[in-house]
C-alpha positions in Angstrom: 60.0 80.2 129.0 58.9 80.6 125.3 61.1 82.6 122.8 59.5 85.4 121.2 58.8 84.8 117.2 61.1 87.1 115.5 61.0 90.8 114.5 61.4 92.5 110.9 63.7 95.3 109.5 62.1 96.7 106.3 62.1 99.3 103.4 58.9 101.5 102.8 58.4 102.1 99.9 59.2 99.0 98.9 59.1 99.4 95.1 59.9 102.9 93.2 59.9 104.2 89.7 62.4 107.4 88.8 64.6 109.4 86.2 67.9 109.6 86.4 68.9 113.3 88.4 65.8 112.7 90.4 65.8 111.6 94.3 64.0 109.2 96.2 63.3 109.2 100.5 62.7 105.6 102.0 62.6 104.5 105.0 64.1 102.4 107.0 61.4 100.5 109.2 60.2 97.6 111.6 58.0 95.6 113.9 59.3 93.7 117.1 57.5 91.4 119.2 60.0 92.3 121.9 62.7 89.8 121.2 64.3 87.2 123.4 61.7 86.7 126.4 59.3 89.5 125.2 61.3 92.2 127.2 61.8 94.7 124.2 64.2 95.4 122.1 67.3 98.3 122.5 69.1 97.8 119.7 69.4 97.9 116.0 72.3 97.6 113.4 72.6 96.5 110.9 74.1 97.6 106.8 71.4 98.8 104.1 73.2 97.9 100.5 72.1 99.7 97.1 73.2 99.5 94.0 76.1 101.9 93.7 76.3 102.4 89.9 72.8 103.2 90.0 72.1 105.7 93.0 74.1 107.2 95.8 73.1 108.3 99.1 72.2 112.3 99.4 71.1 112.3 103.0 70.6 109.9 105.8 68.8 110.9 108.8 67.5 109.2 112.7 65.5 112.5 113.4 62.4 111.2 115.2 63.8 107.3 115.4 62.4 105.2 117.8 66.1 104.6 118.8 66.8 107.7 120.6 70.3 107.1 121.9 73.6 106.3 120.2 73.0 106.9 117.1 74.8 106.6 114.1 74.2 106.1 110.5 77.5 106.4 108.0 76.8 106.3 104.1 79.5 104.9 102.2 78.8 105.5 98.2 82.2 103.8 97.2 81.0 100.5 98.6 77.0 101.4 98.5 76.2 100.8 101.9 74.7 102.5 105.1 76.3 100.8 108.5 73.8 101.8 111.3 74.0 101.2 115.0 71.1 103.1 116.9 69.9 102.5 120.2 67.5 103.0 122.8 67.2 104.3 126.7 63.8 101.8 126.9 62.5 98.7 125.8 60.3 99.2 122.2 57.7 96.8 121.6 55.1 96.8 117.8 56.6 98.9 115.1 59.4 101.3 114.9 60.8 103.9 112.9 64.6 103.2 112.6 66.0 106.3 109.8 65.5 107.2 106.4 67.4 107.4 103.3 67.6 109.7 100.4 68.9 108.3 97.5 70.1 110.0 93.6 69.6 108.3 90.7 72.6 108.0 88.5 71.7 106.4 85.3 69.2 104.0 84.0 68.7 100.2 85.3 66.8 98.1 87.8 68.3 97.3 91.6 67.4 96.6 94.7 68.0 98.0 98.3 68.3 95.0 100.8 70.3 94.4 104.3 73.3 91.9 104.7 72.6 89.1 106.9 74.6 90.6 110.0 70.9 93.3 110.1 68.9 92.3 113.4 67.9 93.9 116.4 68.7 93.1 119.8 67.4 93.0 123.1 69.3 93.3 126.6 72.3 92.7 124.4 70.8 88.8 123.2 70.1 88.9 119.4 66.6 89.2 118.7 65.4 87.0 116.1 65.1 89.1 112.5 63.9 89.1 109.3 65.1 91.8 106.6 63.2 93.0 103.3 64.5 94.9 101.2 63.3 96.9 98.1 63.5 96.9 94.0 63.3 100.4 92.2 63.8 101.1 88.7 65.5 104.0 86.7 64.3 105.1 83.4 64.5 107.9 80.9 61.3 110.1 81.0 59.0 109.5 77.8 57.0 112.7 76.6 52.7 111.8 76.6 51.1 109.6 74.6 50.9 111.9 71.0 54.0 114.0 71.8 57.2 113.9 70.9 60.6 115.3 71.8 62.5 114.9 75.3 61.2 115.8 78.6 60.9 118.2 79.4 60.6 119.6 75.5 57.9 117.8 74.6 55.4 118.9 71.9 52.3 118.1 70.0 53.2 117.7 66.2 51.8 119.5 63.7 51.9 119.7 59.8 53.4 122.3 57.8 52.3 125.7 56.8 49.8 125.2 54.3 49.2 121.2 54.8 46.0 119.8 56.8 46.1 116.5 58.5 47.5 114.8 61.5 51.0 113.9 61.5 52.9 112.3 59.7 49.6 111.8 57.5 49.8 115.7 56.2 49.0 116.8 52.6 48.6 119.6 50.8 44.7 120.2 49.7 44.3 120.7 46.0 41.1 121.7 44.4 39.1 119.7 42.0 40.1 119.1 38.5 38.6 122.2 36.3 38.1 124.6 39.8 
């Protein structure tokens, strides 16, 4: 009998962009080809890591997971993880929807979300064959437009003083001809 090829436990989105206060939703994601022997797979767990000085979790949710039955999903923000064990009455073949994740972000920086090595699914209690990817998001101040200036959300157009004409900070004061 031939071993199946592997399965895959990913993030989606895989890359973000945010400001610090703001919140992000991923989810948690993957594709099976059924494990072991091809007979499905019933099982997932696994730990999601993130950068704990950067974002914590808000929310974590298994509403309308694939894995239907024993689930649980614990966020731990003083050691930036999420331990998940979920699984499932019947065998799940092609892709699946595992949770999702609402993150915070804290401050400014770059991170990424990955799994530790111990992530994998399994089938009939056998380990299934898995391969994790994980995600990078970055966290930076917001910048007012192009022209602007200020902080967000105060930004405004400049203008010259009362009285001057011009574009800022290239403003003068109009003066008449010599003799007018």
């Amino acid at each position: 009998m031939v071993l199946a090829a592997g399965s895959t436990i990913f993030i989606t989105p895989s890359t973000g962009s945010l400001n610090p206060g703001a919140s992000e939703t991923v989810l948690i994601k993957g594709n099976t080809d059924g494990g072991p022997y091809g007979w499905g797979i019933s099982q997932v767990e696994g730990v999601l890591t993130f950068p704990k000085n950067l974002v914590k979790v808000t929310s974590v949710s298994t509403a309308g997971s694939s894995f239907t039955w024993q689930q649980s999903a614990t966020p731990d923000n003083n050691n930036g993880t999420v331990t998940f064990s979920l699984r499932s009455l019947t065998a799940l073949v092609g892709d699946v929807y595992i949770m999702s994740v609402t993150f915070q972000a804290l401050t400014t920086g770059s991170g990424t979300l990955g799994f530790t090595s111990g992530t994998t699914f399994y089938s009939n209690f056998a380990t299934a064959p898995t391969t994790t990817s994980g995600g990078s998001y970055t966290i930076s101040a917001p910048t007012c437009p192009a022209g602007q200036t200020g902080t967000p959300p105060n930004c405004v157009t400049p203008t010259c003083p009362a009285g001057q004409t011009g574009t800022p900070p290239n403003c003068v004061t109009p003066t008449c001809p010599a003799g007018q």
